[in-house]
VMD Tcl script that draws the C-alpha trace (Angstrom):
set ca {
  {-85.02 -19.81 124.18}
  {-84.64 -17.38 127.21}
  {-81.84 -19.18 128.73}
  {-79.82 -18.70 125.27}
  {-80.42 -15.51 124.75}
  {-79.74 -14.60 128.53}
  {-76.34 -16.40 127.89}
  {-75.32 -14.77 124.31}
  {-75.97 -11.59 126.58}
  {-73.64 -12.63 129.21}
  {-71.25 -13.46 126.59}
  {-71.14 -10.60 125.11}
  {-70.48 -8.45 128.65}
  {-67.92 -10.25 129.51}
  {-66.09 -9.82 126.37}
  {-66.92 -6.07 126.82}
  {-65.55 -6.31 129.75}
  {-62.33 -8.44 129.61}
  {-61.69 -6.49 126.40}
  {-61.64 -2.81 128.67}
  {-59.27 -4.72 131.48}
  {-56.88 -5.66 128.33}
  {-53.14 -4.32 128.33}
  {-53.46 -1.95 125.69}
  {-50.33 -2.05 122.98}
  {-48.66 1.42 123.74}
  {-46.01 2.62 120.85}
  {-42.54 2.00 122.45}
  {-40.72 4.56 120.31}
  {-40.02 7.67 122.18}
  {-40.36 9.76 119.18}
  {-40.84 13.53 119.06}
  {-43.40 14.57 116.31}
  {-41.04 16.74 114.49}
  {-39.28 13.24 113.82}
  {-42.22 11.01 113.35}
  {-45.76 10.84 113.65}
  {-47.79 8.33 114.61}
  {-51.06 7.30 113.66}
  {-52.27 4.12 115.44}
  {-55.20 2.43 113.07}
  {-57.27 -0.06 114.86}
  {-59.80 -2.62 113.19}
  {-61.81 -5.22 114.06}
  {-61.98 -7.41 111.63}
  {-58.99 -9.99 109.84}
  {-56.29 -8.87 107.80}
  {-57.02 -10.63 104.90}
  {-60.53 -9.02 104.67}
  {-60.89 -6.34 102.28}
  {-60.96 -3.67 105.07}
  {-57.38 -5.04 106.98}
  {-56.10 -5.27 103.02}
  {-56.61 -1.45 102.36}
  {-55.43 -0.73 105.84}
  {-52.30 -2.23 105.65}
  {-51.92 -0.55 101.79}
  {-52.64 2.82 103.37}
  {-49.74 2.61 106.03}
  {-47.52 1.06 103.38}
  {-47.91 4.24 100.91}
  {-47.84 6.46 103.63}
  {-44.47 5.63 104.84}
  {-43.02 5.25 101.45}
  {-44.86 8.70 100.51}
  {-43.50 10.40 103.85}
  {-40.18 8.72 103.34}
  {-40.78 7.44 107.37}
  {-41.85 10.72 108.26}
  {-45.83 9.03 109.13}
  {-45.50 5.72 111.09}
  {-49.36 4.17 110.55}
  {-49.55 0.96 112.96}
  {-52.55 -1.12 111.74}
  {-53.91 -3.20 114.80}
  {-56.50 -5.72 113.31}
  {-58.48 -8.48 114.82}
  {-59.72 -6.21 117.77}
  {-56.25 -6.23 118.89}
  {-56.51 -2.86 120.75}
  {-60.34 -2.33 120.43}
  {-63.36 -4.33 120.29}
  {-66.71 -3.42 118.67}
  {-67.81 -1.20 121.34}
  {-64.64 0.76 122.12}
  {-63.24 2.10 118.95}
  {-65.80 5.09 118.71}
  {-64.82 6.77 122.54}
  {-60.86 5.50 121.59}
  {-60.96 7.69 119.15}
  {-62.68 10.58 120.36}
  {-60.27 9.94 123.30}
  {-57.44 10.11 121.09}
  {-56.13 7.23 122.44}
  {-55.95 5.40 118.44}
  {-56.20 8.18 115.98}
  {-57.71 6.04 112.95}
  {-60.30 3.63 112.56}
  {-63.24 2.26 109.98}
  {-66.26 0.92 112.05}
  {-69.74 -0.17 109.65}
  {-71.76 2.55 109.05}
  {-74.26 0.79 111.61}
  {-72.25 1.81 114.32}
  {-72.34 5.30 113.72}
  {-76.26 5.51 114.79}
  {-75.58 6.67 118.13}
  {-73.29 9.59 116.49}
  {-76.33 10.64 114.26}
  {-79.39 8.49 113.66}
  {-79.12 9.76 109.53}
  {-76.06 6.62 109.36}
  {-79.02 4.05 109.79}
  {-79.88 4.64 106.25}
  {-77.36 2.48 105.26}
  {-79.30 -0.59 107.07}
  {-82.57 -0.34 105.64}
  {-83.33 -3.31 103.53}
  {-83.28 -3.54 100.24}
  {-82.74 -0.13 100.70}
  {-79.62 0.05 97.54}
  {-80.18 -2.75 94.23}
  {-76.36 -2.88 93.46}
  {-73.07 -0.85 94.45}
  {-73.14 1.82 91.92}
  {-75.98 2.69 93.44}
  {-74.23 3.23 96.93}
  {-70.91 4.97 96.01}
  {-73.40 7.56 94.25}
  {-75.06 8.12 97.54}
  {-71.55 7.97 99.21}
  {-69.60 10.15 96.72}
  {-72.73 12.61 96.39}
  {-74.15 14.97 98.49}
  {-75.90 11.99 100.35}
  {-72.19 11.00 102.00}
  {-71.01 14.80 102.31}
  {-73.82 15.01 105.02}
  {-73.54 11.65 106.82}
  {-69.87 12.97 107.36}
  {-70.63 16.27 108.28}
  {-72.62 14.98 110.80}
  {-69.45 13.70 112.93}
  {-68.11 17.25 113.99}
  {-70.30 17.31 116.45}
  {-68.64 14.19 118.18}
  {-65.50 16.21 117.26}
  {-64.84 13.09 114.85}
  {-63.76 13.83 111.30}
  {-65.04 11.48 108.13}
  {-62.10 10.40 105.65}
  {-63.23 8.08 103.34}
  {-66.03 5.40 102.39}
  {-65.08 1.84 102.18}
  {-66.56 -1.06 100.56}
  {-67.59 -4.29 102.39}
  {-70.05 -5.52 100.17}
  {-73.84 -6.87 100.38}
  {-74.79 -8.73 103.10}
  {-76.24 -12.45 102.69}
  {-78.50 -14.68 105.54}
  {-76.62 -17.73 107.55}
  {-78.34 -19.94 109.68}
  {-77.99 -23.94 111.26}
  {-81.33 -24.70 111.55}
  {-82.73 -24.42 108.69}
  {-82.94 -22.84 104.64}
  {-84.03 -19.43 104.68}
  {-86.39 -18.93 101.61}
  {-89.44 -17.15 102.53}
  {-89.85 -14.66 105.29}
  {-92.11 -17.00 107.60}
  {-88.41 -19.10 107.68}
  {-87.44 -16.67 110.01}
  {-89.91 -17.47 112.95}
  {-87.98 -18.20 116.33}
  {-84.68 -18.00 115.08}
  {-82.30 -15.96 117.37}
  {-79.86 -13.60 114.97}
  {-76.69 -11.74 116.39}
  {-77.15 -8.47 115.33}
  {-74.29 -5.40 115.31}
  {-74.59 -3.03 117.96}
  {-76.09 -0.18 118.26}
  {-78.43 -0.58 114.96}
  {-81.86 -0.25 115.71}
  {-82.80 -0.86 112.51}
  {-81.15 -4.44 112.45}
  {-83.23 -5.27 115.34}
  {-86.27 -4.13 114.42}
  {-85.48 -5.96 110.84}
  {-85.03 -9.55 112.95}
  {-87.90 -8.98 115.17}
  {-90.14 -7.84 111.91}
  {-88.66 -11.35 110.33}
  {-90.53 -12.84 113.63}
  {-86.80 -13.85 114.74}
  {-85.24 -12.77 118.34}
  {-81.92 -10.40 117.34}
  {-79.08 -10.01 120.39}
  {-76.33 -8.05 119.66}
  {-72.90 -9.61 119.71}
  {-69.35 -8.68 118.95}
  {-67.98 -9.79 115.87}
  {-65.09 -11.50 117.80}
  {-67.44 -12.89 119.47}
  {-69.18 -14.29 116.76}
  {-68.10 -17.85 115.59}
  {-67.92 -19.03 119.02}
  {-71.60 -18.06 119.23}
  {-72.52 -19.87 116.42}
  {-70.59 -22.45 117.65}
  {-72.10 -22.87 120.72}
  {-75.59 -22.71 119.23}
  {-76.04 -19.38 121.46}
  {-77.24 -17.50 117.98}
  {-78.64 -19.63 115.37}
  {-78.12 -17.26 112.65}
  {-76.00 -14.54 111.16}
  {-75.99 -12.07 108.87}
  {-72.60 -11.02 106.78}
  {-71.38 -10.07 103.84}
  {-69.29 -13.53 101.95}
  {-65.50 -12.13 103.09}
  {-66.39 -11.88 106.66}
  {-68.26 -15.50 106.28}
  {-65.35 -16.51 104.95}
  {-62.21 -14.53 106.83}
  {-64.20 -16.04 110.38}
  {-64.96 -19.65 108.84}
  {-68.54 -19.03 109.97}
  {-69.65 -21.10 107.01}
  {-68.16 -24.30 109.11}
  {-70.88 -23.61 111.73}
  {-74.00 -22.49 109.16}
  {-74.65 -24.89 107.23}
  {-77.37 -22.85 105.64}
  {-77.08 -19.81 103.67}
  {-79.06 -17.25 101.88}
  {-77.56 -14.97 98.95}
  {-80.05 -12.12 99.72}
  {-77.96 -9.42 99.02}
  {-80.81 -7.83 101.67}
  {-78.25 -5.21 103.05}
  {-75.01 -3.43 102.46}
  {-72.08 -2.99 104.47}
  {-69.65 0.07 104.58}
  {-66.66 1.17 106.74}
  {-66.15 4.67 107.59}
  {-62.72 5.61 108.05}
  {-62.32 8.03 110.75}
  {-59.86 10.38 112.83}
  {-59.93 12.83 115.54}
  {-61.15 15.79 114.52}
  {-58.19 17.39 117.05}
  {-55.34 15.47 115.31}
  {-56.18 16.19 112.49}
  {-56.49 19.58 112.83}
  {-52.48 19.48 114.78}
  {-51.15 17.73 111.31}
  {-48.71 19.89 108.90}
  {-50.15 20.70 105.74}
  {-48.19 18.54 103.37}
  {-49.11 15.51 105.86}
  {-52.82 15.89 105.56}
  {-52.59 16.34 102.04}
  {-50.59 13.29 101.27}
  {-52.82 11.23 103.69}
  {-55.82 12.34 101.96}
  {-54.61 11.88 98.40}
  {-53.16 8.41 99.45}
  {-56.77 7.42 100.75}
  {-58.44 8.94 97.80}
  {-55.92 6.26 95.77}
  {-56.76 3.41 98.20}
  {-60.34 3.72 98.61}
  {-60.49 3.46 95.12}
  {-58.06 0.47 95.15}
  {-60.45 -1.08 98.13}
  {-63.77 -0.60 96.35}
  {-62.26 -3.30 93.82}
  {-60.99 -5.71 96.53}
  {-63.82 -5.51 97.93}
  {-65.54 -7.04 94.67}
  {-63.11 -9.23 94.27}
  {-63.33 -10.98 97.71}
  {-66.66 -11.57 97.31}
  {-66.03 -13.38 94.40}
  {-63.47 -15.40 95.93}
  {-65.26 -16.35 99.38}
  {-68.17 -17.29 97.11}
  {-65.50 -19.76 95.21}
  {-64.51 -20.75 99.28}
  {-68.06 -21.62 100.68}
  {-68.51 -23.31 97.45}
  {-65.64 -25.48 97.69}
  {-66.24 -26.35 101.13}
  {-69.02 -28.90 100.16}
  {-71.20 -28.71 103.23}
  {-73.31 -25.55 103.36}
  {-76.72 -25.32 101.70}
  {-77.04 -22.37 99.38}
  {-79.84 -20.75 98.21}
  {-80.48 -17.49 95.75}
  {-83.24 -15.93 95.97}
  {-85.09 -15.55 93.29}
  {-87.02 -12.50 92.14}
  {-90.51 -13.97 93.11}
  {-88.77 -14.67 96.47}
  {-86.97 -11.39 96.99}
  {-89.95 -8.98 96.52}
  {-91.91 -11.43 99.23}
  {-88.75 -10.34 101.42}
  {-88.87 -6.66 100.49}
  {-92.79 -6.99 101.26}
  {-92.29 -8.28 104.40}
  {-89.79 -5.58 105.72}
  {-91.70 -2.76 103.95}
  {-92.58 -1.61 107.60}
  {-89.20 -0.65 108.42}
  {-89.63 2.24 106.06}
  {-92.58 4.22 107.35}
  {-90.84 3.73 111.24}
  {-87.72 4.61 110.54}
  {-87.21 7.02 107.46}
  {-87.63 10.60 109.26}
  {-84.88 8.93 111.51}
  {-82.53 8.34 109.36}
  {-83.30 11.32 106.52}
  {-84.73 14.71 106.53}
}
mol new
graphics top color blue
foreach p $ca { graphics top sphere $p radius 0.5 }
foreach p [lrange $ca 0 end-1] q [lrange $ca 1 end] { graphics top cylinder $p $q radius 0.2 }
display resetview
């Protein structure tokens, strides 16, 4: 057990660290910004995901809206960032766009862990009230102070419970699994270790080949990341707990945004208003879809919890709540 987990660690510096020694992709245009400005937009996650779809919609509309004037360059995949690199590329300035998980916002301001509490929303409507309300208004207010500035709230979905050992049904199932976990998320590791499972944090590039490997036994993801990674080829077990949700932030420099002409900022805000909007029902639709996918595939195990089942989960992880609620809210 200590020799995988000492390994997944390993892994998971090296990627860090091959990642930071990468040639970075540099815009070759020599382009003064009264002629065009550019806006690099990095992501870590596929193209075909409902994240990389609205992406590549925003720097579609922008050009056609700017007539050229805005050049967005979406770099997916972890092309010019991995996991751990987008938040200082950005406050850098180096990339001047990006959408991490809410969960990796906790070492901006510990109030963004809300979002990975348990149980903690029953159904979407229920999050895009706390994101459209005053609820989201503070979580993004709270990103001045890393001279960040918070754009919009994208969907990803609830997350669901993969593993290859065995079915996860009740929360004793758990015991002496090892789960990757995203960085920086206390909560997520406190939620494995609560579980009685050992959580290491991983990169999600890192991911399948983890699984793979039999480094990490288990996963949690929502169904278009299960599906846009093929994880479900090396889980043959999973779990539709719909336990946790998972929501991008996109982001910019506080700085560049600031430098922007008027009519720019106002046409990238009203074209993100238009595709967040647009997302939100991708979003639901991929998850319909990658359902169809894992379904089709014939080999994994699936299992819904049923109500009985779910409030023995929600029991379980009740703990959570009392150690990490004046954390997250005030």
């Amino acid at each position: 057990m200590k020799i995988r987990v000492a390994l997944l660690l390993c892994l998971t510096l090296l990627s860090c660290f091959a990642a930071g020694c990468d040639k970075r992709v540099n815009d070759s245009e020599q382009v003064s910004p009264e002629e065009k400005i550019v806006i690099k937009f990095s992501h870590v996650v596929s193209e075909n995901t409902p994240k990389g779809l609205a992406a590549q919609r925003f720097a579609t509309l922008v050009k056609d809206r700017t007539t050229g004037r805005v050049e967005v360059q979406v770099f997916p995949n972890s092309t010019l960032y991995s996991d751990g690199e987008e938040i200082e590329a950005l406050k850098s300035g180096t990339v001047q766009m990006i959408a991490p998980t809410t969960s990796k916002l906790s070492r901006l301001s510990p109030q963004w862990q809300i979002f990975d509490l348990p149980f903690a929303f029953n159904d979407g409507n229920e999050v895009h009230r706390a994101m459209d309300g005053p609820t989201g208004e503070k979580l993004l207010s709270s990103l001045s102070a890393s001279n960040i500035k918070g754009l919009a709230f994208w969907d990803n979905g609830f997350k669901q419970m993969t593993n290859g050992k065995r079915p996860l049904i009740h929360p004793e199932d758990f015991g002496g699994l090892i789960f990757r976990v995203m960085i920086n998320s206390q909560v997520l590791k406190r939620q494995f270790e609560q579980l009685g499972a050992y959580p290491v944090e991983t990169q999600f590039n890192d991911l399948y080949h983890a699984l793979e490997t039999n480094l990490a036994d288990g996963q949690e993801n929502t169904l278009s990341n299960i599906c846009s990674k093929k994880l479900y080829r090396v889980q043959p077990y999973l779990t539709i707990s719909n336990h946790g949700y998972m929501g991008y932030i996109v982001m910019t420099n506080e700085k560049f945004w600031s430098s922007l002409p008027d009519d720019v900022r106002l046409t990238l805000e009203s074209t993100l208003h238009e595709v967040t909007e647009w997302e939100r029902q991708i979003s639901a639709d991929k998850d319909r879809e990658s359902m169809e996918e894992v379904v089709s595939y014939g080999k994994v195990q699936i299992h819904h919890l049923t109500v009985a089942e779910r409030n023995k989960w929600i029991e379980a992880l009740q703990p959570l709540y009392s150690e990490f609620w004046e954390l997250t809210w005030e």
